[in-house]
Structures are given as C-alpha cells and as structure tokens.
C-alpha positions as CSV (number, residue, x, y, z in Angstrom):
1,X,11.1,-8.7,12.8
2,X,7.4,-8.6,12.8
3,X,5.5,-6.8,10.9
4,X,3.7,-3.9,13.1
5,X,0.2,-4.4,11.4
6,X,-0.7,-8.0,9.7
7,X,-3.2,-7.7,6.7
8,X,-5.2,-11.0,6.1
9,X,-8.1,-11.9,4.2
10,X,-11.1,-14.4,4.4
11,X,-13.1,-14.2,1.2
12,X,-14.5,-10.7,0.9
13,X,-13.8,-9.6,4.5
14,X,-10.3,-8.0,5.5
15,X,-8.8,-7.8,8.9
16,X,-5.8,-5.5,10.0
17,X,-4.2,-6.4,13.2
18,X,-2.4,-3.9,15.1
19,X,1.0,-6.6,16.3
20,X,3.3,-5.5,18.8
21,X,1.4,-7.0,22.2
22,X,4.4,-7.1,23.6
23,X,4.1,-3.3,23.9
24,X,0.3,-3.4,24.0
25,X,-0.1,-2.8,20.7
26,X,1.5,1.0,21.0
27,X,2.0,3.3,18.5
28,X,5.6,3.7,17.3
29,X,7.0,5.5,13.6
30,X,7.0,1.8,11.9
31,X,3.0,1.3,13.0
32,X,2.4,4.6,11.7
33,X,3.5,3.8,8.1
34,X,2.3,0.3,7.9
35,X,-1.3,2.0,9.0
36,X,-1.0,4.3,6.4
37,X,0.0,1.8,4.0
38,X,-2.5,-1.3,4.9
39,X,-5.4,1.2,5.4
40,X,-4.8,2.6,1.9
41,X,-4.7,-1.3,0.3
42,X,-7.9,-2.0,1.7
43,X,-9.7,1.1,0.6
44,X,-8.5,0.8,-3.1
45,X,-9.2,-2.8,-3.5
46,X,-12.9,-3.0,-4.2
47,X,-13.2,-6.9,-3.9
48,X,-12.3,-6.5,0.1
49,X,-16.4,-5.7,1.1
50,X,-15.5,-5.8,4.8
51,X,-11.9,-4.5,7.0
52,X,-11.7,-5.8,10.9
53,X,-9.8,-3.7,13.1
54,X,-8.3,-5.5,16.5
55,X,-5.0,-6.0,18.2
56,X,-2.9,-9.0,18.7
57,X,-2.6,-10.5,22.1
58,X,-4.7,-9.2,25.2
59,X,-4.8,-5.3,24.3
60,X,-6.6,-3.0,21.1
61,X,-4.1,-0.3,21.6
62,X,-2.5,1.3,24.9
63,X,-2.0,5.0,22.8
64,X,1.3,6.0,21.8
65,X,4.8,4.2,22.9
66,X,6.0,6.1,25.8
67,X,9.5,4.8,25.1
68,X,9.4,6.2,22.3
69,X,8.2,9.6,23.9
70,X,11.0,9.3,26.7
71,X,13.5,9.0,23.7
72,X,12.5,12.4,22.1
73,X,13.5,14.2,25.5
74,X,16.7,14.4,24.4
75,X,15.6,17.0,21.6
76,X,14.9,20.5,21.9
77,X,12.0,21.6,22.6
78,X,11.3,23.6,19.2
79,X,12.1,20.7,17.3
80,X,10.8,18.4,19.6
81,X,6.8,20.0,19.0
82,X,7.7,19.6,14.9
83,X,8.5,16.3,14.9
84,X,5.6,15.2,17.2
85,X,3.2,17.6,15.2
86,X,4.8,16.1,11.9
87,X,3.9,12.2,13.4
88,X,0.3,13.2,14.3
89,X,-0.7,14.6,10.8
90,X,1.3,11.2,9.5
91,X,-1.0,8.9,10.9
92,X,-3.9,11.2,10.4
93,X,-4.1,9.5,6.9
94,X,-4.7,6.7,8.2
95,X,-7.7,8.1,10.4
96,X,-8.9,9.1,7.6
97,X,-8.8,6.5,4.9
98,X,-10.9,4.7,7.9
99,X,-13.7,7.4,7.6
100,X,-13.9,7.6,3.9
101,X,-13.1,4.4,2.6
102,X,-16.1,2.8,1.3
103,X,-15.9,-0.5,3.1
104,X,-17.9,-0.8,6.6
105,X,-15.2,-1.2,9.4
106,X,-15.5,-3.5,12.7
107,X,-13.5,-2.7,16.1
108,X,-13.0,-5.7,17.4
109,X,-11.5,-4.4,21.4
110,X,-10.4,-6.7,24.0
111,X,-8.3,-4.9,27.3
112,X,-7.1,-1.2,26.6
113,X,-8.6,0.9,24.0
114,X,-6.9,4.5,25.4
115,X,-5.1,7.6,24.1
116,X,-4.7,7.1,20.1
117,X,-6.4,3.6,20.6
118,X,-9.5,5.0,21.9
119,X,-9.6,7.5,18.6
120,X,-8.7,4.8,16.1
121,X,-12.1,2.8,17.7
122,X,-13.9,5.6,17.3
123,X,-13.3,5.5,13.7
124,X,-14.9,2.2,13.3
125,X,-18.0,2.1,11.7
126,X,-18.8,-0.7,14.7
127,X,-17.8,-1.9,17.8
128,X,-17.5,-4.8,19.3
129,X,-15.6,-5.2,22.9
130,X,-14.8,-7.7,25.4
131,X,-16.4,-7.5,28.6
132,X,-13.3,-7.1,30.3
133,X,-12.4,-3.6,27.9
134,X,-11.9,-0.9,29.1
135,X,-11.7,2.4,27.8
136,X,-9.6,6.1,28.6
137,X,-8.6,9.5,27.0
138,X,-5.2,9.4,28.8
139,X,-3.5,12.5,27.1
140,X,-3.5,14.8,30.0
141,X,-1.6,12.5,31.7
142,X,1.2,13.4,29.8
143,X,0.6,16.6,28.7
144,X,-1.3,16.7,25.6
145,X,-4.2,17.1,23.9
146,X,-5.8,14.4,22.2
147,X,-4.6,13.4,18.4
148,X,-6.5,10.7,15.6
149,X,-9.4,12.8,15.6
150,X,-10.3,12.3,19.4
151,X,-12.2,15.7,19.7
152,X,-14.3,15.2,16.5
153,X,-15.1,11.8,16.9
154,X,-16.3,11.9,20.9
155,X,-18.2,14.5,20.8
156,X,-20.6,13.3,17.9
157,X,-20.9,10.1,20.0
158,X,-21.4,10.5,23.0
159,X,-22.3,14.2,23.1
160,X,-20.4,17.5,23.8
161,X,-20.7,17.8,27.8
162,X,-19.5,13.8,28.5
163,X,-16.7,13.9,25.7
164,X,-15.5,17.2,27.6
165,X,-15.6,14.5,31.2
166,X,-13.7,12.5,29.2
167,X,-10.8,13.9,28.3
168,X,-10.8,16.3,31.3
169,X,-10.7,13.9,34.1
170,X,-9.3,10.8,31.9
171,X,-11.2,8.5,33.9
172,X,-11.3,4.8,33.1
173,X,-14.4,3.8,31.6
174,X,-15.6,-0.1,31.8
175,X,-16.8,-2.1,28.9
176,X,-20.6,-1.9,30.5
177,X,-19.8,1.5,30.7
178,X,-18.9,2.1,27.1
179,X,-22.4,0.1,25.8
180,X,-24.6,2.5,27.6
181,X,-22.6,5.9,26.4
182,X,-22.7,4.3,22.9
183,X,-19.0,4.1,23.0
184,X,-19.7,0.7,21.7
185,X,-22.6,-1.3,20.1
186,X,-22.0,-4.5,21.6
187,X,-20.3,-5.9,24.9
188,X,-19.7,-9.5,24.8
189,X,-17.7,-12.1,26.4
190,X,-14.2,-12.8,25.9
191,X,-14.5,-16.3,24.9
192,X,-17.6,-15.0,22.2
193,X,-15.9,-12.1,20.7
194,X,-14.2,-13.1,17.6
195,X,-17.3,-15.2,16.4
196,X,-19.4,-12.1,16.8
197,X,-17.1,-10.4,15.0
198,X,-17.2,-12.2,12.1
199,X,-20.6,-13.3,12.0
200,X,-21.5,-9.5,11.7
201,X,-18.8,-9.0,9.2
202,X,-20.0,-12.1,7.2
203,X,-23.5,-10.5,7.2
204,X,-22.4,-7.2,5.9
205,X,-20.1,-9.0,3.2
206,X,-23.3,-10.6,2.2
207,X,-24.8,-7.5,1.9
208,X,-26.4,-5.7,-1.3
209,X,-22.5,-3.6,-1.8
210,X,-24.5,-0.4,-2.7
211,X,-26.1,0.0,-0.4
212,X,-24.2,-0.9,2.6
213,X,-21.6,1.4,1.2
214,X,-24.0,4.0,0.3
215,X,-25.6,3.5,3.8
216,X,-21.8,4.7,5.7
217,X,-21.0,7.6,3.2
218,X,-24.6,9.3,4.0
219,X,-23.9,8.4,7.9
220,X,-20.7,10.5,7.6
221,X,-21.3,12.8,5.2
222,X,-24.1,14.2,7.2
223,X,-22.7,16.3,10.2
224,X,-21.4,18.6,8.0
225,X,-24.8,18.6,5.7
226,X,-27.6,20.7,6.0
227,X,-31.0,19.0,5.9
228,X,-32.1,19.9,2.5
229,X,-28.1,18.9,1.4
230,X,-28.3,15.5,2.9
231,X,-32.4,14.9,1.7
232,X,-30.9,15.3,-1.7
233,X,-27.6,13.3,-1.2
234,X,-30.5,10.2,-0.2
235,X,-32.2,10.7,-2.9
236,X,-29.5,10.5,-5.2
237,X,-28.7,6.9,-3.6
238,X,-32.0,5.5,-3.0
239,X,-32.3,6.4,-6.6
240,X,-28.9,4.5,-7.4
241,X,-29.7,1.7,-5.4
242,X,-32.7,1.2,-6.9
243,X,-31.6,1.0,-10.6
244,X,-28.9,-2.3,-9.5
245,X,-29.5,-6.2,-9.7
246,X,-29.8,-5.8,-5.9
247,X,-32.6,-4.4,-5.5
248,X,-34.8,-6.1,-7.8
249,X,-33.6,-9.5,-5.9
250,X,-34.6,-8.1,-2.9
251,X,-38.1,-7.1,-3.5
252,X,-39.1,-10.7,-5.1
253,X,-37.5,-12.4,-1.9
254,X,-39.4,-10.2,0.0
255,X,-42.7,-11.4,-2.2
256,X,-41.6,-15.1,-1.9
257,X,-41.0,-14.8,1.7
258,X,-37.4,-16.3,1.0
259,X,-34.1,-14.4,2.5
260,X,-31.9,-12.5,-0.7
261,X,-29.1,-13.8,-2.4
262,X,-27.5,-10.4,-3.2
263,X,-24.6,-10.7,-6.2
C-alpha cells in the first residue's frame, strides 16, 4: 500500500506530497495521521530550511473523500456529528503546525484545490498554481461549513465581503482568477510549474535563516497584534537579526556590489 503523504528531501528544502491521485488526492483517516505526523517532522527538524506542499498526479486536493462520508451514513446521527467533529480537530494539527512552523511553505497547485484542499493552500506561506487550477469552497454542497481553518484564512486574504461569496455561492474560481483575488502569488504554465517551484524554494533555502524565519512569524503573528505589540515584536528581530554572521555578510556584499553568501 502507498503511503498517503510521501516526505522527500533535496538538500535543505522538503517536499510533502499529498498521494492518493487516484482519489484526487482526498482526504481519508490514514491522510489525516500521516499529515499530522510528516508536518510535525518537518517543523522539528531545523536542517529542513524549506517544506513544498503539492499533490501527486493531476489534482492538489479534491476536499474530503466522499466515500468515506457515504460510509458514515450508516451511523447515527449523534454519533455521526462526534466522530466528524473529532476528524476535523485531528487534522487541525496539521493546519497548524503549517502556520507556526518556522520554515516558509510553498503550495505547489495544479487541477482542484477545493473544500479542505482550498484551506490547506491557504496555509501556505506561497502559492504557486497551474494555469489550468482551479479553485472552490464546496462545503455547502454537502451540507457543511468549512473545516482547516477556511473561515480564518479567506477572510485575511481576500477580504471579508468576497470570502463570504465564496463559501456562500461555492462558485468555481479559475487560476487567473485566483492571481488577481490574491488567492495565489503566481499563475504559471503547467509545463513551468515545478521549476518555479523550486527555483523559489532554492532562493529561500539560500536565504539568511533568521530572517526569512523571522520575516513569516511577524507576518502571522500580526493580525492578532496591536500596533505598538507588533512595532515591538520588529524590533526585537531586527535587533536579533542584526547581531548574526548574516547580516554582517550582507552589508559588505552590498558595499562590494557582489550578491551574499549567507551561512
């Protein structure tokens, strides 16, 4: 049997790959765990610098595995709601190991990014789609409100009143689409993705650690800062930044008009 997320490394950059294409990459209880767990590797091994996040095959992630929800029908209703409510807050780890681990994280989205798929790219520091991506809430098709953080996430990016258009009408939104709602940072062809991908990757594993690091805490750190909280929470790290082996390299390639070599 396959494993339901592969973990694979080049150098200092990770990439998790969500692997059941067969299914579209859906979310079933095995994917849940191995989430949890590979997510949770990354984060606590400080010589990854980078993590990727894609599917295998044509798809990022279709949401959850309706099989699987056509299976559960069976239950009770009662115990039905537990069990689903006890699945959500599993792979709510996972979401947020993304959003606090200190390594920058690429989406890398070809084909369906909806339901739980759409939330888990959200979480990405970066996105980077196919042109032929595409891009849907999808819970109210079957009944639910949205799960992985979907209503904190949408709203800080593409702002209260279009998140709520969103996940009210479900409509299908196209990868041009996406780029100008800041869904995603870059659209790219298919054929051009992956070397996008890791080119930025390479660049940020390249990057003075400190501060690349330092520069995605303060990014999410802030909604919930005041101004005077997050002023002080930069000065703290320009501060810390500028006490490292980084730093100094960077100002003398800056004087001898040479790019850094950051250690």
């Amino acid at each position: 049997m396959n494993a339901p997320v592969l973990l694979e490394r080049d150098g200092t950059v990770a990439t998790l790959t969500l692997n059941r294409p067969e299914a579209l990459n859906a979310l079933d209880d095995a994917m849940v765990e191995a989430l949890v767990a590979r997510t949770a590797e990354v984060a606590a091994d400080d010589t990854i610098r980078v993590l990727v996040l894609r599917g295998a095959g044509k798809h990022f992630m279709a949401g959850g595995d309706i099989r699987l929800f056509a299976q559960s029908l069976a239950t009770e209703g009662v115990a039905r709601a537990k069990e689903f409510q006890r699945l959500a807050e599993r792979i709510h780890a996972a979401i947020e190991t993304l959003a606090r681990m200190p390594q920058p994280v690429i989406g890398c989205v070809r084909g369906a990014a909806a339901g739980f798929g759409l939330s888990l790219m959200n979480a990405c520091d970066l996105v980077f789609a196919s042109d032929d991506a595409y891009f849907a809430s999808a819970y109210l098709t079957l009944g639910v409100t949205p799960d992985g953080g979907g209503t904190w996430w949408l709203p800080r990016i593409v702002g209260s009143r279009k998140a709520a258009e969103i996940m009210l009408l479900g409509e299908r939104i196209a990868a041009q689409q996406a780029l100008e709602l800041g869904l995603v940072n870059r659209v790219l062809p298919g054929a051009e993705l992956d070397a996008a991908v890791a080119a930025a990757a390479r660049r940020l594993a390249r990057g003075p650690q400190q501060a690349v690091r330092g520069v995605k805490r303060l990014l999410r750190q802030s909604g919930g800062a005041t101004l005077a909280e997050q002023l002080q929470a930069e000065a703290r790290s320009f501060g810390a930044c500028a006490g490292t082996g980084d730093f100094a390299e960077g100002v003398r390639a800056f004087l001898d008009k040479r790019p850094p070599e950051f250690r």
